[in-house]
C-alpha positions as CSV (number, residue, x, y, z in Angstrom):
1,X,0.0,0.0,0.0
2,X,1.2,3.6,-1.2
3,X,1.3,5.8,1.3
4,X,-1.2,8.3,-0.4
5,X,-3.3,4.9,0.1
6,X,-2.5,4.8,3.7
7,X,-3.8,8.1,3.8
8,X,-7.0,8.1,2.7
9,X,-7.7,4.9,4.7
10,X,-7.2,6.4,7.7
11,X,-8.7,9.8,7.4
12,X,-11.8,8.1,6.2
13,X,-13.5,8.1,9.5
14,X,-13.1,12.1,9.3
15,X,-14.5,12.1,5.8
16,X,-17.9,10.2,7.5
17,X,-17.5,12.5,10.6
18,X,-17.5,15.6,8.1
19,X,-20.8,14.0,6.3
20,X,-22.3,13.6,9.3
21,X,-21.6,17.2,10.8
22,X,-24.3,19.2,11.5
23,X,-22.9,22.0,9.1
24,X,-22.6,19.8,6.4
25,X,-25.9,18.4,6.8
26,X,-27.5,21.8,6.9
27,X,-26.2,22.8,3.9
28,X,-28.2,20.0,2.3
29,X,-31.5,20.9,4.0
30,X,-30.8,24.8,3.6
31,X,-31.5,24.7,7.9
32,X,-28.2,27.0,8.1
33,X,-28.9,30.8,9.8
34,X,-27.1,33.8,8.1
35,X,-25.0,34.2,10.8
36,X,-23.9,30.3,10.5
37,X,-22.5,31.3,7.0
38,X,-21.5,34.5,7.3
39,X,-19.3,32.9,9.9
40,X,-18.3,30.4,7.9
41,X,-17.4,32.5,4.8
42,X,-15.9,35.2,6.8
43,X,-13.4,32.4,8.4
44,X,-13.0,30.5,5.0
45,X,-11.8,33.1,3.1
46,X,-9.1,33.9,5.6
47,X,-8.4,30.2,5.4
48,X,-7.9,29.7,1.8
49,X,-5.8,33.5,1.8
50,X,-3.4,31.5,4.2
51,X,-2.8,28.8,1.5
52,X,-1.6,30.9,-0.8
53,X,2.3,30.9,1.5
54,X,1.7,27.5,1.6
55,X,1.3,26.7,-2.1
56,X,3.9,29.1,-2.5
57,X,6.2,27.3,-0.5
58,X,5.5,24.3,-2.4
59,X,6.9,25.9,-5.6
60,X,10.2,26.8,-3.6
61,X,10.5,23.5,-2.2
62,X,9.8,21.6,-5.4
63,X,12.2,18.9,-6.1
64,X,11.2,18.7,-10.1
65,X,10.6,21.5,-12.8
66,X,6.7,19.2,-13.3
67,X,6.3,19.7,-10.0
68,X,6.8,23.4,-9.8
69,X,4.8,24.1,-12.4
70,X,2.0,22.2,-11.1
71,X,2.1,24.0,-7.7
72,X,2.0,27.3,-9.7
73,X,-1.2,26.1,-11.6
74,X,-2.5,25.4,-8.1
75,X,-1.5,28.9,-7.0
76,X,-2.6,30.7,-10.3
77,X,-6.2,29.3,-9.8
78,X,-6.1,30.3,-5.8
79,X,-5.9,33.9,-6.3
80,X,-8.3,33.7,-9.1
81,X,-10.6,32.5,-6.9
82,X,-9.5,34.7,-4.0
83,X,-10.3,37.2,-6.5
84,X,-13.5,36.7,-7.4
85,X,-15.0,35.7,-4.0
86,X,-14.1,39.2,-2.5
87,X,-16.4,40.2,-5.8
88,X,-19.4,38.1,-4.7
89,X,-19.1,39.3,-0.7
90,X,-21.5,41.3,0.7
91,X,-21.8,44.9,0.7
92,X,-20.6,44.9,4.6
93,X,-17.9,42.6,4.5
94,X,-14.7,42.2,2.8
95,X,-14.3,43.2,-1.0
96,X,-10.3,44.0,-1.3
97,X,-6.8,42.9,-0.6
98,X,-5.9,44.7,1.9
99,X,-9.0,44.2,4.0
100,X,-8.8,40.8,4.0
101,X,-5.3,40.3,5.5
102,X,-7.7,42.1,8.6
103,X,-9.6,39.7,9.0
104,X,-10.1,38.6,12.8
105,X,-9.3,35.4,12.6
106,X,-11.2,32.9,15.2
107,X,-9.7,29.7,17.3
108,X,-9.9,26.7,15.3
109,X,-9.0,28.4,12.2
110,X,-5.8,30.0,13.9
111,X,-5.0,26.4,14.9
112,X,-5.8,24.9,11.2
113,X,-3.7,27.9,9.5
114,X,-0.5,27.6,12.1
115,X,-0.6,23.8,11.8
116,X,-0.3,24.1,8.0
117,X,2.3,26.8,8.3
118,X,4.1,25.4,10.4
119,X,5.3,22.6,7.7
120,X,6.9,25.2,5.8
121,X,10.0,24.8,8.1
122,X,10.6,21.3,6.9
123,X,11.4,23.1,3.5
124,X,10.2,19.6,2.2
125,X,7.4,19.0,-0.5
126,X,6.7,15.5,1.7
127,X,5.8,17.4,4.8
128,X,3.9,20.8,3.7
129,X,1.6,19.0,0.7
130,X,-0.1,16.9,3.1
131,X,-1.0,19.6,5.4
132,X,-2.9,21.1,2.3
133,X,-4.1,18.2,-0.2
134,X,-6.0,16.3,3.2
135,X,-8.2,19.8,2.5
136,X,-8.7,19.3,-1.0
137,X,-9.2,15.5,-0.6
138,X,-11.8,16.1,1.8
139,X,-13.9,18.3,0.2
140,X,-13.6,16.8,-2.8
141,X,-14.8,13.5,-1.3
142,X,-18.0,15.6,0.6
143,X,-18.7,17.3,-3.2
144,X,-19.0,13.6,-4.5
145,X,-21.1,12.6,-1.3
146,X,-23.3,15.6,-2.1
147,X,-24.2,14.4,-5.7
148,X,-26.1,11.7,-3.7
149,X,-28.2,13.5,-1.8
150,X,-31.6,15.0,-1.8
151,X,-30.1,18.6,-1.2
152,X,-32.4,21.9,-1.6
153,X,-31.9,24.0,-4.7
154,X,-31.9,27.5,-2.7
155,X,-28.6,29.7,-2.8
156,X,-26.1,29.9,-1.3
157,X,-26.7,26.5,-0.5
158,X,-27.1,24.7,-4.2
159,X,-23.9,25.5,-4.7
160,X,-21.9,25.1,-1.2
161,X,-19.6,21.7,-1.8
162,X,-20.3,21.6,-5.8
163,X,-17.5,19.7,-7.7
164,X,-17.3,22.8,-10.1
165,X,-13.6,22.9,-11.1
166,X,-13.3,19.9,-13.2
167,X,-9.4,20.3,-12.7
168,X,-9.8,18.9,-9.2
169,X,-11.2,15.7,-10.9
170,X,-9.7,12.6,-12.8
171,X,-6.7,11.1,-13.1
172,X,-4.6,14.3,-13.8
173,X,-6.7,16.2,-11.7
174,X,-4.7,18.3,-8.8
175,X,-5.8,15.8,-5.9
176,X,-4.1,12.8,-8.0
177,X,-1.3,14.6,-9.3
178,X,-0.6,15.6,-5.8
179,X,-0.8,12.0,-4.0
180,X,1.7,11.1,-6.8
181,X,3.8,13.6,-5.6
182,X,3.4,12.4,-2.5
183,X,4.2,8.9,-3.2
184,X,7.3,9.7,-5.3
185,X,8.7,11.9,-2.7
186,X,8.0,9.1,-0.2
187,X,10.5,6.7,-1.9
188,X,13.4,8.4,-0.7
189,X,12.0,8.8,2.8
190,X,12.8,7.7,6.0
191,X,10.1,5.7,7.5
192,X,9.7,8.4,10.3
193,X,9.5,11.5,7.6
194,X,6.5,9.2,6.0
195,X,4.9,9.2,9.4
196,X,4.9,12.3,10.1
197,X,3.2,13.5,6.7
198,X,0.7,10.9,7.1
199,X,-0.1,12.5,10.5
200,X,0.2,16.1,9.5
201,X,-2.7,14.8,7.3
202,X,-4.7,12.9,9.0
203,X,-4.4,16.3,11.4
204,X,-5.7,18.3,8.8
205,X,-8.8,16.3,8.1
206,X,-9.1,16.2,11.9
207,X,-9.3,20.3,11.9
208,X,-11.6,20.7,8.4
209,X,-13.8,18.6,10.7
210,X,-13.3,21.4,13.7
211,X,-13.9,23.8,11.5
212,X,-17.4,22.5,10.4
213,X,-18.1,22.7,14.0
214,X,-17.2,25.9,14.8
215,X,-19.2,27.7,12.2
216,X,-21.9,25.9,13.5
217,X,-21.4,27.3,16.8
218,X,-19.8,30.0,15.6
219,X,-16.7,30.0,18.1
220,X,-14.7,32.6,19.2
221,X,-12.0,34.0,21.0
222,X,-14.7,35.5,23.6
223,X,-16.3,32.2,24.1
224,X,-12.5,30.6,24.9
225,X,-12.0,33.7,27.6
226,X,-15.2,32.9,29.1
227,X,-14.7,29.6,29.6
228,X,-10.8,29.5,30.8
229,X,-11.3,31.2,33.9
230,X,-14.5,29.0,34.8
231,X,-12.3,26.2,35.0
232,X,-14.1,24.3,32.6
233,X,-12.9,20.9,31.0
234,X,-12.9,22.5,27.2
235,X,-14.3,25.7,25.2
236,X,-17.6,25.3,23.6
237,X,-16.3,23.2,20.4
């Protein structure tokens, strides 16, 4: 077994979990309040600006010329998208560059964002592309599970976890091309190094998970200092 295929075996429980989420399930029933999804967009958007120095450090890290030019492909089609999402957002939220480097960013999305970042010290394409293709994997995975369901046609919830960009898809589709990556790199790796990028991400699907739940609950730093002093076992997660 590749260890791409060691991957996905054992993140599928957090695939199911992810299915099973409330979030996810109210996106199919269109039983999501406003202030669910504005949550959610506000902290998603902030996410997927964060994976732009990741991507990036994928191109510097590349180990092959295919490889770099793949990663830029990735990164190309991240701002484009970055782009026209701040087109689409509301008249009272962010709409430029600038503003959404300000965006306050909430717990479990500081602790998704630094976990991914954080693999950038490796300087190794084995360590940081886990951290980011578990994400793509993932919700490529729910867009598939979400062609099977009975899902309400309203906006914006038709189109929430739509399998849109066909270059995610097939056999040279990002996701593959990037457990091939994965596997090739793994070939000249230690069996500890190939631990270690399996867990950083199985971690990742762990967190997309985590951040389902705290848009449903819509988490925040506030609700983290209220519980801390209280002594309380955990903050409402």
């Amino acid at each position: 077994m590749s260890l791409s295929e060691e991957m996905i075996k054992e993140a599928r429980p957090y695939l199911v979990a992810s299915e099973k989420h409330p979030f996810v399930q109210g996106i199919i029933t269109g039983k999501l309040t406003p202030a669910q999804l504005r949550y959610y967009d506000e902290q998603d958007i902030a996410f997927e600006y964060n994976e732009v120095a990741v991507i990036s450090a994928l191109i510097n890290n590349s180990t092959t010329t295919d490889q770099a030019l793949l990663f830029q492909k990735r990164l190309s089609l991240q701002l484009t998208m970055l782009r026209d999402w701040l087109k689409r957002e509301p008249n009272d939220m962010t709409h430029d560059w600038a503003s959404l480097k300000q965006i306050k960013i909430q717990p479990i999305n500081q602790l998704y964002r630094q976990h991914m970042v954080g693999t950038i010290a490796t300087n190794g394409v084995l360590q940081i592309l886990p951290s980011f293709a578990a994400g793509e994997w993932l919700y490529i995975e729910l867009g598939k599970y979400m062609q099977n369901q009975a899902r309400v046609n309203d906006e914006p919830f038709h189109s929430f976890l739509t399998l849109a960009n066909q270059d995610f898809l097939g056999p040279d589709g990002f996701i593959e091309r990037f457990f091939n990556i994965i596997d090739q790199e793994a070939k000249t790796a230690s069996p500890q190094e190939q631990n270690q990028a399996k867990d950083t991400f199985l971690k990742s699907c762990l967190l997309e998970w985590y951040f389902w739940d705290a848009a449903y609950k819509q988490t925040t730093w506030d609700d983290w200092r209220t519980v801390a002093p209280e002594g309380q076992d955990q903050p409402n997660l």
